[in-house]
DRENPA-3360 file (N, C-alpha, C; in nm, 2 decimals, always signed):
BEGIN
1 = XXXXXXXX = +3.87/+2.38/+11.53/+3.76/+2.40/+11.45/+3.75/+2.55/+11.41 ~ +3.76/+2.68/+11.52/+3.76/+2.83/+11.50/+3.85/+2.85/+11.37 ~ +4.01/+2.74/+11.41/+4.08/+2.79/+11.33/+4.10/+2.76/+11.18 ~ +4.01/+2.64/+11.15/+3.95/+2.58/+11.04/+3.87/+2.67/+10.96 ~ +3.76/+2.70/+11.04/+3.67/+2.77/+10.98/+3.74/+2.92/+10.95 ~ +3.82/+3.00/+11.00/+3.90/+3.13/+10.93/+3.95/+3.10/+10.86 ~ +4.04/+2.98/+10.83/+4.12/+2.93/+10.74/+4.00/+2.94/+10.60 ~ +3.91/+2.86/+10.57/+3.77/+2.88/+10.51/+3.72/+3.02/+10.42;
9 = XXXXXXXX = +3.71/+3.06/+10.56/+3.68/+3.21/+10.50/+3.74/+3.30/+10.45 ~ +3.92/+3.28/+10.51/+4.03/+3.37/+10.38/+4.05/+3.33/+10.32 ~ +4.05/+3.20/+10.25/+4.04/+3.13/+10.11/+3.97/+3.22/+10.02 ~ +3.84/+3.14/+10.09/+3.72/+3.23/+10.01/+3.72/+3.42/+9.99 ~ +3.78/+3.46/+10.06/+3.77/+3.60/+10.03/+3.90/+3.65/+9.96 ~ +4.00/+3.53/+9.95/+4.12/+3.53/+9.82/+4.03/+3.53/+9.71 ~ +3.95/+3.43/+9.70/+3.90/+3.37/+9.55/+3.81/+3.46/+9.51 ~ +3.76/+3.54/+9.65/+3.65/+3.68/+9.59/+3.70/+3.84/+9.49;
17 = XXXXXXXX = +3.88/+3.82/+9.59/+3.94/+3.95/+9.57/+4.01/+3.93/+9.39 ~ +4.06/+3.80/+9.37/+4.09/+3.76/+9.25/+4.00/+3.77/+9.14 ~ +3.91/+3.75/+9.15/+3.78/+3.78/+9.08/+3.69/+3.88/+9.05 ~ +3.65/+3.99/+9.17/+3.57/+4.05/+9.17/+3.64/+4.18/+9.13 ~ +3.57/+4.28/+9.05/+3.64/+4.41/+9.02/+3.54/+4.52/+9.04 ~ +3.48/+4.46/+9.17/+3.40/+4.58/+9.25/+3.51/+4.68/+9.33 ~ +3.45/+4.80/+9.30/+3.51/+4.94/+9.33/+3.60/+4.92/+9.54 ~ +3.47/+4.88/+9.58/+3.55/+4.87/+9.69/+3.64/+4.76/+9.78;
25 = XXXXXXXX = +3.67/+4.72/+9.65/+3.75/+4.59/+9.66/+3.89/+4.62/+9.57 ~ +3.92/+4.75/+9.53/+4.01/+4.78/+9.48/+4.09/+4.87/+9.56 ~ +4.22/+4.86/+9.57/+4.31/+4.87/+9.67/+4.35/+5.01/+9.65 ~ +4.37/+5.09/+9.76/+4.43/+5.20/+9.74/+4.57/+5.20/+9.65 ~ +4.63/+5.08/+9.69/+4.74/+5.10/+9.56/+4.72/+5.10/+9.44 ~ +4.63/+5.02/+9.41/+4.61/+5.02/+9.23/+4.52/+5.14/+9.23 ~ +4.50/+5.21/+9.29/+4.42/+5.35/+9.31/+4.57/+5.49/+9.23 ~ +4.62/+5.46/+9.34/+4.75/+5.54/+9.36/+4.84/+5.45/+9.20;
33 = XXXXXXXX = +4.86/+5.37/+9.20/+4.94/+5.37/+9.06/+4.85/+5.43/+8.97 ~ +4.76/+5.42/+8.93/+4.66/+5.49/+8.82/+4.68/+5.63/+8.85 ~ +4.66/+5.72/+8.97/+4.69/+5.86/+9.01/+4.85/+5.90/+8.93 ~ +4.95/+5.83/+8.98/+5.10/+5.85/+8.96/+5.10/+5.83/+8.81 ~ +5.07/+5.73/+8.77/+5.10/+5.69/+8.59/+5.04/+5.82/+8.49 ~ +4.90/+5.92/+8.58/+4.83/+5.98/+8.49/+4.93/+6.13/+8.53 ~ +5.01/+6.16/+8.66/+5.04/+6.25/+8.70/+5.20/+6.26/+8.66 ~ +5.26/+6.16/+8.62/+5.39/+6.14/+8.54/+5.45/+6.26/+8.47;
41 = XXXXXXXX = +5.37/+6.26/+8.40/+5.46/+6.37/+8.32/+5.38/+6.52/+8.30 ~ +5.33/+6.52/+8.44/+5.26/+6.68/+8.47/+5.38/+6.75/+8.57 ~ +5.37/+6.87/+8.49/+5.47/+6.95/+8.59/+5.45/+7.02/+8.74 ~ +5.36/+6.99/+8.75/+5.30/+6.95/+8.93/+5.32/+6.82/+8.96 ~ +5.35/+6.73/+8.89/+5.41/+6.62/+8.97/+5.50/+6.61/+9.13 ~ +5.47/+6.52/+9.18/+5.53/+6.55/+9.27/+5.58/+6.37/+9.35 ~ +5.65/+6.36/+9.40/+5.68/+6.23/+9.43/+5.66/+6.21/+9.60 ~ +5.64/+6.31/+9.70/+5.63/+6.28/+9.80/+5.46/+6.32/+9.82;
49 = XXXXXXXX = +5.37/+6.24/+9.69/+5.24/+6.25/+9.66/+5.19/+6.13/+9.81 ~ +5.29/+6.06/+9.80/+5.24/+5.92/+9.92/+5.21/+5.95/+10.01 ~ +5.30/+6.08/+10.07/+5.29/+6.10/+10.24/+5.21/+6.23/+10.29 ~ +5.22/+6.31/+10.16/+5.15/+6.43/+10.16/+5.03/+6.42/+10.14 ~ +4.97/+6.35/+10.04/+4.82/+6.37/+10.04/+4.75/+6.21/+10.06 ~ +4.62/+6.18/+10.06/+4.58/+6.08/+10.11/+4.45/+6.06/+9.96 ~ +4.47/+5.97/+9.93/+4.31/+5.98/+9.87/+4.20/+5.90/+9.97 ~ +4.08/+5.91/+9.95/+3.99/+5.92/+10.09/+3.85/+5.84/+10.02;
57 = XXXXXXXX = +3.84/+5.85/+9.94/+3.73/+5.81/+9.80/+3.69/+5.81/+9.65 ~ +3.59/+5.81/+9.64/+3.55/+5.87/+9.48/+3.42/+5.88/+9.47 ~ +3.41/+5.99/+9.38/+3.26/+5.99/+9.35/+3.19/+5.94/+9.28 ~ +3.06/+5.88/+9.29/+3.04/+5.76/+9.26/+2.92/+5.85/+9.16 ~ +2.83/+5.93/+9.20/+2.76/+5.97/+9.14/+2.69/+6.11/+9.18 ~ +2.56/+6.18/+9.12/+2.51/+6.32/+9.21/+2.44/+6.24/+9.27 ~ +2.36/+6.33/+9.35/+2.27/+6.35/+9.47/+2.16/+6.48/+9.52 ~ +2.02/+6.40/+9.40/+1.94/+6.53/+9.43/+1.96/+6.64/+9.30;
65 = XXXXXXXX = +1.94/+6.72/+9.36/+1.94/+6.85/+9.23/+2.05/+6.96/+9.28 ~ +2.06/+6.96/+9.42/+2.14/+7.08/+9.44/+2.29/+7.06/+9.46 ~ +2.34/+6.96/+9.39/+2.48/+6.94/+9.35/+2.56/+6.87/+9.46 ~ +2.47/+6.80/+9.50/+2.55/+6.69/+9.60/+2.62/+6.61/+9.58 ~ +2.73/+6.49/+9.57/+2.76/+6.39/+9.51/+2.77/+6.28/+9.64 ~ +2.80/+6.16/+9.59/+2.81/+6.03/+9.67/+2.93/+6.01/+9.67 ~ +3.00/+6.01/+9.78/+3.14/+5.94/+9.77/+3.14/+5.81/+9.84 ~ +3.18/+5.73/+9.76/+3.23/+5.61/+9.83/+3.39/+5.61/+9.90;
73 = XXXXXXXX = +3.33/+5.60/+10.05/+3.46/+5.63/+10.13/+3.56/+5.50/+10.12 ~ +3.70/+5.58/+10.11/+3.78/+5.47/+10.12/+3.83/+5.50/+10.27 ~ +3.84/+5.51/+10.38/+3.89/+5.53/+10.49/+3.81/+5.46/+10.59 ~ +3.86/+5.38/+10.68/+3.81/+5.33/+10.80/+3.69/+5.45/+10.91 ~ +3.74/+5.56/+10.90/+3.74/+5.68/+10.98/+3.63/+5.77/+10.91 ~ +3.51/+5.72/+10.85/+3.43/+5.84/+10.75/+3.32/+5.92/+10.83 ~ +3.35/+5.95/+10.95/+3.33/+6.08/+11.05/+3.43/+6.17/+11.01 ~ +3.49/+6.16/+10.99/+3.61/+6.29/+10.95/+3.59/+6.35/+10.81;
81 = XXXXXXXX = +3.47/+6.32/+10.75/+3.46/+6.37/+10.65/+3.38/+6.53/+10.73 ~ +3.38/+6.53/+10.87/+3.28/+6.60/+10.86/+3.35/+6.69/+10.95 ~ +3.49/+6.64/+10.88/+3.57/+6.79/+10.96/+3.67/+6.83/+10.92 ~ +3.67/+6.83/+10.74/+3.74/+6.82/+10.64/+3.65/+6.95/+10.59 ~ +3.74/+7.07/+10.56/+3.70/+7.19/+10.51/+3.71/+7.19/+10.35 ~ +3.78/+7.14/+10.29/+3.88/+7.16/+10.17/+3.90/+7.06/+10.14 ~ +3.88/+6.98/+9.99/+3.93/+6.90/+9.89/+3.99/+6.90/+9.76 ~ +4.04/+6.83/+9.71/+4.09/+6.81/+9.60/+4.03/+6.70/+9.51;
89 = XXXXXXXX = +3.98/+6.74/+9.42/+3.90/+6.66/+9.32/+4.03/+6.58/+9.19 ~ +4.04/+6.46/+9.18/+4.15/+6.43/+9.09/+4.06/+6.34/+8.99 ~ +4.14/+6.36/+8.87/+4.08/+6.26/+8.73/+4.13/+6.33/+8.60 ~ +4.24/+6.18/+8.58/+4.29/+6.19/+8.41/+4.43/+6.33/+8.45 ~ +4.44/+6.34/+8.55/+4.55/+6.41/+8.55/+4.50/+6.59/+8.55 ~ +4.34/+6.60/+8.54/+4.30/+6.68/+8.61/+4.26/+6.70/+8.76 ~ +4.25/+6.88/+8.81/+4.25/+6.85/+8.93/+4.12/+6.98/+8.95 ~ +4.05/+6.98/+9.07/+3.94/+7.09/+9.11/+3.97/+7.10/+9.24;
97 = XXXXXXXX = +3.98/+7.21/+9.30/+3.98/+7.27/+9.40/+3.84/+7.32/+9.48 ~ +3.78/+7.22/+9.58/+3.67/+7.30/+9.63/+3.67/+7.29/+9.81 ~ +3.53/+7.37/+9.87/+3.51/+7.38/+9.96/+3.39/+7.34/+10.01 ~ +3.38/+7.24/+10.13/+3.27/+7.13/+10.16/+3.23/+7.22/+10.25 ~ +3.07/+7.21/+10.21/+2.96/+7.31/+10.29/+2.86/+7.24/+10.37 ~ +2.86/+7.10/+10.30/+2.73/+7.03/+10.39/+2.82/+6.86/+10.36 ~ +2.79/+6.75/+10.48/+2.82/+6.60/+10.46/+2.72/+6.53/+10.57 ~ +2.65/+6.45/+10.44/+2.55/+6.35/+10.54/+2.59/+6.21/+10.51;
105 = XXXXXXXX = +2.57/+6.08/+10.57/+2.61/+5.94/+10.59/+2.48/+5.88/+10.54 ~ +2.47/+5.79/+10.42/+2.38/+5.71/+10.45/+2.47/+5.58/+10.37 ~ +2.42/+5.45/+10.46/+2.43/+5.30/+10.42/+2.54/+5.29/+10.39 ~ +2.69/+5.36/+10.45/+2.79/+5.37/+10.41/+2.84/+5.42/+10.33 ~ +2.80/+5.51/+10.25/+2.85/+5.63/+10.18/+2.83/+5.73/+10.25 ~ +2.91/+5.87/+10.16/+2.88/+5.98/+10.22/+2.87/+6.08/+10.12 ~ +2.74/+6.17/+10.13/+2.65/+6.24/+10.05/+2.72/+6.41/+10.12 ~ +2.82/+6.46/+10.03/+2.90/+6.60/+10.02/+2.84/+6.67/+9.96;
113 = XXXXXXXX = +2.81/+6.82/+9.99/+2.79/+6.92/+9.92/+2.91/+7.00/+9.91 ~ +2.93/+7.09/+9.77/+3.04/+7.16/+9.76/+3.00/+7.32/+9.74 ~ +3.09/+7.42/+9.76/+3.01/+7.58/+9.72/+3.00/+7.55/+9.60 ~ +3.12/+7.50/+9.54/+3.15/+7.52/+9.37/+3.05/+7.48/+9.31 ~ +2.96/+7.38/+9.35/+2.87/+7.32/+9.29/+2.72/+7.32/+9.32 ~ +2.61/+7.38/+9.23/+2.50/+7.39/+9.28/+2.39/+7.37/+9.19 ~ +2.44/+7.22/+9.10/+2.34/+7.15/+9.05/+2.36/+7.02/+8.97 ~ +2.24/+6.94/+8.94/+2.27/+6.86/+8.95/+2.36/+6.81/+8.78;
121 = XXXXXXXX = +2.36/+6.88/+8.69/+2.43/+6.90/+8.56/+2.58/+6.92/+8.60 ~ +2.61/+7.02/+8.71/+2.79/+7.05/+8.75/+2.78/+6.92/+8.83 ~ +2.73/+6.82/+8.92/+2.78/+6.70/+8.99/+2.81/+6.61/+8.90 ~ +2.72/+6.61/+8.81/+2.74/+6.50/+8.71/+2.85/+6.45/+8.64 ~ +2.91/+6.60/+8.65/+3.06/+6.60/+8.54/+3.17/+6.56/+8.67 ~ +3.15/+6.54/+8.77/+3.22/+6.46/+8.90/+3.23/+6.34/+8.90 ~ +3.19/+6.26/+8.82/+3.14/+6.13/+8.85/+3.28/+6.08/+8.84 ~ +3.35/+5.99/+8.92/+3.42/+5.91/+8.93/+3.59/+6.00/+8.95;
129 = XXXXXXXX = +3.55/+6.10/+8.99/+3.68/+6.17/+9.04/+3.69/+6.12/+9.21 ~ +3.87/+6.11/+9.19/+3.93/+6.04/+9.31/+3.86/+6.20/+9.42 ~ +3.92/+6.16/+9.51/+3.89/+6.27/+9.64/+4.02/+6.25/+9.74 ~ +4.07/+6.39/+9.75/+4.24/+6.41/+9.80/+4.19/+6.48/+9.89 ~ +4.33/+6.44/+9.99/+4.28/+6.54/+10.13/+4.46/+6.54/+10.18 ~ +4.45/+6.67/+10.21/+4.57/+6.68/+10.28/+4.61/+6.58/+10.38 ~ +4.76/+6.59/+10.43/+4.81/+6.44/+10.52/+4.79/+6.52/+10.62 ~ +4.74/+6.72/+10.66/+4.66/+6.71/+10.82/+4.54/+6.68/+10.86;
137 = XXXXXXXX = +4.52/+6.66/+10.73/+4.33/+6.67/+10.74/+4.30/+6.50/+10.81 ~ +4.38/+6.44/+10.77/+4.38/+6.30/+10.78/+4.38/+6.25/+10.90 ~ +4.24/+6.15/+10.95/+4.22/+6.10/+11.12/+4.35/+6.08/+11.16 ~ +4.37/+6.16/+11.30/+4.47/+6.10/+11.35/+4.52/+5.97/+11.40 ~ +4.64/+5.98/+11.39/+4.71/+5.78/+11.43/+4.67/+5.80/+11.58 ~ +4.65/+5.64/+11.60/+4.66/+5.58/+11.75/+4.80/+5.57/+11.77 ~ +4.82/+5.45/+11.90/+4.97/+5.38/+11.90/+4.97/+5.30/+11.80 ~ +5.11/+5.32/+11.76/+5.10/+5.20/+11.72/+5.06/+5.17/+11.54;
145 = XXXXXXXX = +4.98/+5.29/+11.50/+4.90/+5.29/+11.40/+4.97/+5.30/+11.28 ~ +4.95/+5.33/+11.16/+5.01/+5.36/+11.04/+4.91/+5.40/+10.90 ~ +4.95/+5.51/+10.86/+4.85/+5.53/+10.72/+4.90/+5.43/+10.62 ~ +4.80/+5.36/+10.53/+4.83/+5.29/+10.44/+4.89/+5.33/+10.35 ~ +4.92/+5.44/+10.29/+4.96/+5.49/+10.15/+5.15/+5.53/+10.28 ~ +5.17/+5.57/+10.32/+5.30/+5.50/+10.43/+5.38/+5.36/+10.39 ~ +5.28/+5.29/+10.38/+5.31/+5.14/+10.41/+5.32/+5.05/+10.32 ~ +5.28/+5.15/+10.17/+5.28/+5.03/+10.06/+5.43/+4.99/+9.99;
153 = XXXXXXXX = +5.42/+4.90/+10.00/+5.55/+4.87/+9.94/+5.64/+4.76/+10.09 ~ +5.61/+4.79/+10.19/+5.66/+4.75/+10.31/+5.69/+4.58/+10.31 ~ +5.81/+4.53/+10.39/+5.79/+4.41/+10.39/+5.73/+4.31/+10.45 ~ +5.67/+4.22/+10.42/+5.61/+4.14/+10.54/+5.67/+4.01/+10.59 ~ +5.71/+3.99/+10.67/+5.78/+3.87/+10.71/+5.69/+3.79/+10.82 ~ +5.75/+3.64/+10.82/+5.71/+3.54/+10.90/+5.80/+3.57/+11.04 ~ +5.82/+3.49/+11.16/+5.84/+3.47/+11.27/+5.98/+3.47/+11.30 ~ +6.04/+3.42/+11.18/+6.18/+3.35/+11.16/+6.27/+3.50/+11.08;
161 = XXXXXXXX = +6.17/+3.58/+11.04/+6.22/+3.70/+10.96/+6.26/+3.71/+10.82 ~ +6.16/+3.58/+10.74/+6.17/+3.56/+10.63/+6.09/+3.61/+10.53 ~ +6.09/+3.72/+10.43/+6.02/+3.77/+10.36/+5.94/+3.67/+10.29 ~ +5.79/+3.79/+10.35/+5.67/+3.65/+10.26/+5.62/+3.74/+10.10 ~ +5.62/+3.86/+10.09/+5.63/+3.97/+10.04/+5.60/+4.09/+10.05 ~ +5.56/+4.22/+10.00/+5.51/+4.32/+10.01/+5.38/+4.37/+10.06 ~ +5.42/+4.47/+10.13/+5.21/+4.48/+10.18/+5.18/+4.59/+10.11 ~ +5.00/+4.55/+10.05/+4.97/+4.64/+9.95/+4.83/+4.77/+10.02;
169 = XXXXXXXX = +4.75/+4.69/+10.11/+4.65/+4.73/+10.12/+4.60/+4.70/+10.26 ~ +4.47/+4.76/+10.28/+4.42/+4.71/+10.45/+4.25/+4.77/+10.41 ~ +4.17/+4.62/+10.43/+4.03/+4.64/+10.36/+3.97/+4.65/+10.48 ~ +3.85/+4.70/+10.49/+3.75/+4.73/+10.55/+3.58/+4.63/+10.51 ~ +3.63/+4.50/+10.55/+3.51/+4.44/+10.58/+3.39/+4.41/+10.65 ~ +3.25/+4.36/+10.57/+3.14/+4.31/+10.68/+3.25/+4.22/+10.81 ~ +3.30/+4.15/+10.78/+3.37/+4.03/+10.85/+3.50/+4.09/+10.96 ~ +3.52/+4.21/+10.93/+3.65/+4.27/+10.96/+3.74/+4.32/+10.91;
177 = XXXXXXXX = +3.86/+4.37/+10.93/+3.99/+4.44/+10.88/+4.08/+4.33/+10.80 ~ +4.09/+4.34/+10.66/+4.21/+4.25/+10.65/+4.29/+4.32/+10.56 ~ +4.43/+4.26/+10.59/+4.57/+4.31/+10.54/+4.55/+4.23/+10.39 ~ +4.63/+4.30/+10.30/+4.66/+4.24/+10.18/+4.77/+4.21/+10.14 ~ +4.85/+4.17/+10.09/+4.96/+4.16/+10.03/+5.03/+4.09/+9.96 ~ +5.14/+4.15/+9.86/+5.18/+4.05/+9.71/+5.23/+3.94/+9.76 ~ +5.27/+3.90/+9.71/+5.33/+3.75/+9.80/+5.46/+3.75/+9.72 ~ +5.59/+3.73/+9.75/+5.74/+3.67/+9.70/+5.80/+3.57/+9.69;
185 = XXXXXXXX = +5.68/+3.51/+9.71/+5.69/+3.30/+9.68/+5.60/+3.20/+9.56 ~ +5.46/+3.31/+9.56/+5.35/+3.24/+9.49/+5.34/+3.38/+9.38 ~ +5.29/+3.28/+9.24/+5.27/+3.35/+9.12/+5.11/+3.30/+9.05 ~ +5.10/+3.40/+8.98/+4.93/+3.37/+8.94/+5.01/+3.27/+8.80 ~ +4.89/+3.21/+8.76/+4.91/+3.15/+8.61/+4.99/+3.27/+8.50 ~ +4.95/+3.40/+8.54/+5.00/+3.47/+8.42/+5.18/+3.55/+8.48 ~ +5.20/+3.49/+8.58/+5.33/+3.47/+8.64/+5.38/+3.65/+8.73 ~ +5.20/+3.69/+8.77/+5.24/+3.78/+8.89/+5.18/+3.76/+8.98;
193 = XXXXXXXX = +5.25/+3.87/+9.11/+5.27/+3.82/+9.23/+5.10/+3.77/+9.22 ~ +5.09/+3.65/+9.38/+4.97/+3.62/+9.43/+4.93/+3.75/+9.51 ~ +4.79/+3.79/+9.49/+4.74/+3.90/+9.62/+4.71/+3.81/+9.75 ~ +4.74/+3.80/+9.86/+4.75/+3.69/+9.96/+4.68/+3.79/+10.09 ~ +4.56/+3.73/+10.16/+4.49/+3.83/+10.25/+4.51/+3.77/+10.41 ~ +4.55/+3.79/+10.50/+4.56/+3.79/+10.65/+4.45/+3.85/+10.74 ~ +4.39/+3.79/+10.84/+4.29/+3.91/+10.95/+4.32/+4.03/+11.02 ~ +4.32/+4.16/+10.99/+4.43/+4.21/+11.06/+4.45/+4.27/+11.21;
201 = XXXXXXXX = +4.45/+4.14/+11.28/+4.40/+4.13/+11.45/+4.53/+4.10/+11.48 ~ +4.52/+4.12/+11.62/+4.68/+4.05/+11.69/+4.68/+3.92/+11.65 ~ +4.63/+3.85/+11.69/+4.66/+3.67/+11.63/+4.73/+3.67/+11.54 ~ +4.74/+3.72/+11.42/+4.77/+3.73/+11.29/+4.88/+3.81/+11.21 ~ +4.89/+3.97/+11.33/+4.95/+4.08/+11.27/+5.04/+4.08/+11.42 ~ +5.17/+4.00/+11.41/+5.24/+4.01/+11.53/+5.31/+4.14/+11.58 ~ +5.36/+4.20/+11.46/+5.45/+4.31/+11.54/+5.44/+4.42/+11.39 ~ +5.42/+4.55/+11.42/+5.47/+4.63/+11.31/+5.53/+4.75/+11.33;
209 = XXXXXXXX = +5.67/+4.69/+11.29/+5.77/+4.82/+11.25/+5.74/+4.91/+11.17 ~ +5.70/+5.02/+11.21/+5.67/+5.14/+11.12/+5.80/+5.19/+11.04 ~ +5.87/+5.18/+11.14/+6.05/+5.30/+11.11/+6.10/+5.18/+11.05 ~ +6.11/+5.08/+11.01/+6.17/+4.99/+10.96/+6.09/+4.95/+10.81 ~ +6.02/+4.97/+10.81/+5.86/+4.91/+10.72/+5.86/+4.78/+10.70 ~ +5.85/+4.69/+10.86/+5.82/+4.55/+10.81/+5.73/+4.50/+10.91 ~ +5.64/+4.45/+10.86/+5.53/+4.38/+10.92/+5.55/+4.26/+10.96 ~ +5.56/+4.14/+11.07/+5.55/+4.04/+11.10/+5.43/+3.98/+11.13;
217 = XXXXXXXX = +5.35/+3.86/+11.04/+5.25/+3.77/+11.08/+5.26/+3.66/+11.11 ~ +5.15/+3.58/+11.14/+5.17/+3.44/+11.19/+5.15/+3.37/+11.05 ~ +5.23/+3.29/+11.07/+5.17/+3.23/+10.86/+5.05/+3.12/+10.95 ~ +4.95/+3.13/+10.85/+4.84/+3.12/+10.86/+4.82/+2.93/+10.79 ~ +4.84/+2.79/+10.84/+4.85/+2.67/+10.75/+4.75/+2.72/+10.64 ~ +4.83/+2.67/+10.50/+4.74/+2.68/+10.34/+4.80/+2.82/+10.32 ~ +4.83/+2.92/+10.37/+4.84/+3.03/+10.31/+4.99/+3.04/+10.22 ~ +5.08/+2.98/+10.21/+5.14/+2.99/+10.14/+5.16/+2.89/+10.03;
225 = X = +5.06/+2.79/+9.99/+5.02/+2.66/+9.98/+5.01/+2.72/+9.79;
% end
C-alpha cells in the first residue's frame, strides 16, 4: 500500500512538472542552457562555466526602498547565502559584479542587500537576473555528495546496468528531494525525451558514481510504462 501510494504521487508530480512553468520548477539545466546559448558567442565565454561557477537563484523582484531584492533560491543550502561575500549578477549575456552587505530569509526566499545598490529604481532594473557564485563559495559536499551542475548529463542506469537515460536535475520539494531525468526509452507526443522523476532517498537512488557519472536506481513499477 506505502508503495502504491508513492507510486501515486510521482505520477502526479510527472503530470505537474510537464505542465507547470512555475519558476521553481524549472531545472537548473534549462537554466544553464539559456546562460550558455546567451554566452556563445561572447568572448568571455568560457566552457568549464559548469564546474567553475554555480548559479544559486534569480531575482525575482525589489524589496522596500533601499535597494534590496528577493531571490528565489535555487540551492538546497540557503544559509550560505549568508556567507557569500561576492556575486555575479547574469542576464541576456550581460553581467554585474557586486558585494552583499546585508541577507534576511523570509517564507523561503532570500531578501539581499547589495553596496552597488541603494534604491528601489537601481533594484528594479535586477529583476530577473540569474545569481552566480563561485564553485568556492559553494556549501560544501558531504560523502558521498555531488553538485548538480557536475552531474548534468550523467547516466542513469537500472540494477542490471542498463541505461534508463540522462540525469537532469535534483528538486527540492514540500514532499522531498527528487531526482529528474530525461528518459532513453520514452518520448513525449512531440518526440522528445520524457522528463521522468525518482525520490531521491536510498530506496530509490542505489549507488552513485561520481568519477564515472552514473547513477543507479531501483526502477520504480509504471515508471518506465
Amino acid at each position: 500500500m506505502v508503495e502504491l501510494l508513492r507510486l501515486s504521487v510521482l505520477l502526479l508530480r510527472q503530470q505537474l512538472l510537464r505542465m507547470t512553468k512555475r519558476f521553481w520548477l524549472r531545472s537548473f539545466s534549462d537554466r544553464l542552457e539559456g546562460y550558455l546559448a546567451n554566452k556563445a558567442n561572447s568572448p568571455c565565454f568560457c566552457e568549464v562555466f559548469m564546474t567553475d561557477y554555480f548559479c544559486i537563484g534569480r531575482i525575482v523582484k525589489p524589496h522596500g526602498i533601499k535597494g534590496e531584492v528577493v531571490i528565489a533560491p535555487d540551492t538546497p543550502d540557503i544559509q550560505n547565502f549568508k556567507r557569500i561575500k561576492e556575486m555575479t549578477l547574469e542576464k541576456n549575456g550581460k553581467k554585474q559584479s557586486v558585494k552583499v552587505n546585508s541577507v534576511k530569509f523570509f517564507k523561503g526566499t532570500v531578501i539581499v542587500g547589495f553596496e552597488e545598490v541603494n534604491d528601489m529604481n537601481e533594484a528594479e532594473k535586477l529583476r530577473n537576473w540569474e545569481v552566480i557564485i563561485k564553485r568556492e563559495d559553494a556549501s560544501p559536499l558531504g560523502e558521498n555528495e555531488f553538485y548538480v551542475a557536475d552531474m548534468i548529463g550523467a547516466d542513469i542506469i537500472d540494477e542490471n546496468g542498463n541505461k534508463l537515460g540522462e540525469f537532469k536535475d535534483i528538486l527540492d520539494t514540500a514532499g522531498g528531494r527528487i531526482m529528474v531525468f530525461e528518459s532513453a526509452l520514452l518520448t513525449t507526443k512531440k518526440g522528445n525525451p520524457k522528463e521522468m522523476l525518482v525520490p531521491y532517498i536510498p530506496q530509490y537512488i542505489l549507488n552513485k558514481d561520481i568519477e564515472n557519472r552514473k547513477i543507479m536506481i531501483k526502477v520504480i513499477p509504471g515508471l518506465l510504462d
